[in-house]
N, C-alpha and C positions, 0 to 999 in steps of 0.2 A: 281112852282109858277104860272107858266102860267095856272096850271090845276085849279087853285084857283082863280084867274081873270077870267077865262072863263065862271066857273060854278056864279061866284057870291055870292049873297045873299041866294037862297038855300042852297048850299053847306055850306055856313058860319053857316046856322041855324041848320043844321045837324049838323056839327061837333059843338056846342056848344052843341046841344042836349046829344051828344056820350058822352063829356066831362061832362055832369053833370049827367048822368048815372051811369058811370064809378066811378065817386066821392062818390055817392050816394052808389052803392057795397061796395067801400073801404070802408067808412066809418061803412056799417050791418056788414062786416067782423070784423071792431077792436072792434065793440062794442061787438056783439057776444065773439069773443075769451076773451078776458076781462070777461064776464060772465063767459066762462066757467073756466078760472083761480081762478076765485074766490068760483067757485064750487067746484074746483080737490084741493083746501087746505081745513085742516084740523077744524072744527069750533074749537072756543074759549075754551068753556067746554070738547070738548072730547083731545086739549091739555094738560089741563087742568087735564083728568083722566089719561092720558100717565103717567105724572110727580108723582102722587101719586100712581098708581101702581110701579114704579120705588124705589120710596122712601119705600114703602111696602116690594118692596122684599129685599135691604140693610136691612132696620130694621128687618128683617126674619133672612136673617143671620147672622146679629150682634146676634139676639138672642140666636141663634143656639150655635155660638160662644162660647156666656158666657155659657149657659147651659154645652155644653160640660166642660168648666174649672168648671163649679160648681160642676158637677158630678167627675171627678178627683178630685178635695176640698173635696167631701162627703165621698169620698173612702181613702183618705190618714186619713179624721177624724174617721172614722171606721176603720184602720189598728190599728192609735196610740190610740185608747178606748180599744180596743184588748190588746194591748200592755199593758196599764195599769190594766187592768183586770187582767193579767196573773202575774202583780211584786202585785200588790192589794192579790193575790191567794197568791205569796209567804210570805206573811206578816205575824206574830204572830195573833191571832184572837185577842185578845186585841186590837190591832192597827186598826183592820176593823171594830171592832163591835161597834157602837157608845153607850155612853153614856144615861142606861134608865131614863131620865128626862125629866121633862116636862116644863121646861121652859131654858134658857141655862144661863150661870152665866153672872153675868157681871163684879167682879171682879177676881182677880187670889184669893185669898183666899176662894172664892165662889168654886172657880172651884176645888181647892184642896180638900174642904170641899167634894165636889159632888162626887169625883172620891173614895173616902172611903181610907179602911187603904191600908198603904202598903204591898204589896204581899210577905209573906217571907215563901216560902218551906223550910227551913230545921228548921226555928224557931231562927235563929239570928238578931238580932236587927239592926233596919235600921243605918247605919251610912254615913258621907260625903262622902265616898272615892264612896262609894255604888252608881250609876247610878238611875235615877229615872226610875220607873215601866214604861212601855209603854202606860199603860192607862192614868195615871199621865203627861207624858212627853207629853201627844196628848190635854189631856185638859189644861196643859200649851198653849201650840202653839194656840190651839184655842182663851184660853185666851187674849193672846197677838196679835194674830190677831186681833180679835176683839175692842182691843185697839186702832187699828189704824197701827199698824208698819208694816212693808216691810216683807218679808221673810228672806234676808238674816240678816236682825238684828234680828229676831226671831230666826233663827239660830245660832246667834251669843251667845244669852242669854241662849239659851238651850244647847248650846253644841251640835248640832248634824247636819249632811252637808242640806245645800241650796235646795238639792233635794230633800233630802227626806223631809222637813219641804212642800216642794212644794207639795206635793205626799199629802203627810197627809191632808193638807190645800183643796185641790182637791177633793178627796175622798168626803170632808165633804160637800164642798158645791154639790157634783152630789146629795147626797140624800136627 
């Protein structure tokens, strides 16, 4: 204190000097670093590309994803087309080869009409007990399909199992 009394008003004017120096520094330094913070973050837009490249590569591999399940889907439908080609191969040719008409009936008496006489190798007369021709039994089924009804009541009314009426029904609409 005494060195401060001694010197006086010089000394007082210096160290107010020092003191608004010294202020004057602190203050270039926070502005400065402040700028430079705002330089080392990242702009708005290239945020902005981060988050949709991100979202780019999920939807990559969601794609991937489903492709993969779609190609095992492609492959079990190309096993079971196989499959039905091969019970298709075991079938009477009657049952595979469709009906040459040109236009398709649209009643069942149409249809019976369309299908011609029935098939008899040894030359005995159609009777009840007698199963209907194959050709017959398919343009039945289409008939009634056609109609509107289900398979298994088509099956119901023909006589012959769920499957195979499915089978038949299939066959017709692939070609």
């Amino acid at each position: 204190m005494t060195l401060l009394a001694q010197s006086g008003v010089v000394t007082g004017l210096m160290l107010g000097a020092l003191v608004l120096v010294i202020g004057w520094l602190l203050l270039r330094t926070h502005r400065h670093l402040s700028r430079q913070r705002r330089d080392d973050s990242p702009p708005e837009g290239l945020h902005r590309d981060v988050q949709m490249h991100e979202t780019a590569r999920e939807l990559s591999a969601q794609l991937d994803s489903k492709m993969g399940a779609l190609q095992s889907l492609i492959a079990e439908a190309d096993r079971a087309a196989a499959r039905l080609e091969a019970a298709a191969a075991r079938l009477p040719d009657a049952v595979r080869q469709p009906a040459p008409a040109d236009r398709q009936p649209t009643t069942q008496a149409e249809a019976l009409r369309a299908s011609g006489p029935p098939d008899h190798p040894t030359g005995e007369a159609d009777d009840a007990s007698r199963p209907p021709s194959a050709g017959r039994r398919r343009e039945e089924i289409y008939t009634l399909a056609d109609s509107g009804l289900e398979a298994a009541e088509i099956a119901r009314r023909v006589g012959s199992p769920v499957g195979e009426v499915e089978l038949i029904l299939g066959l017709r609409q692939k070609r």
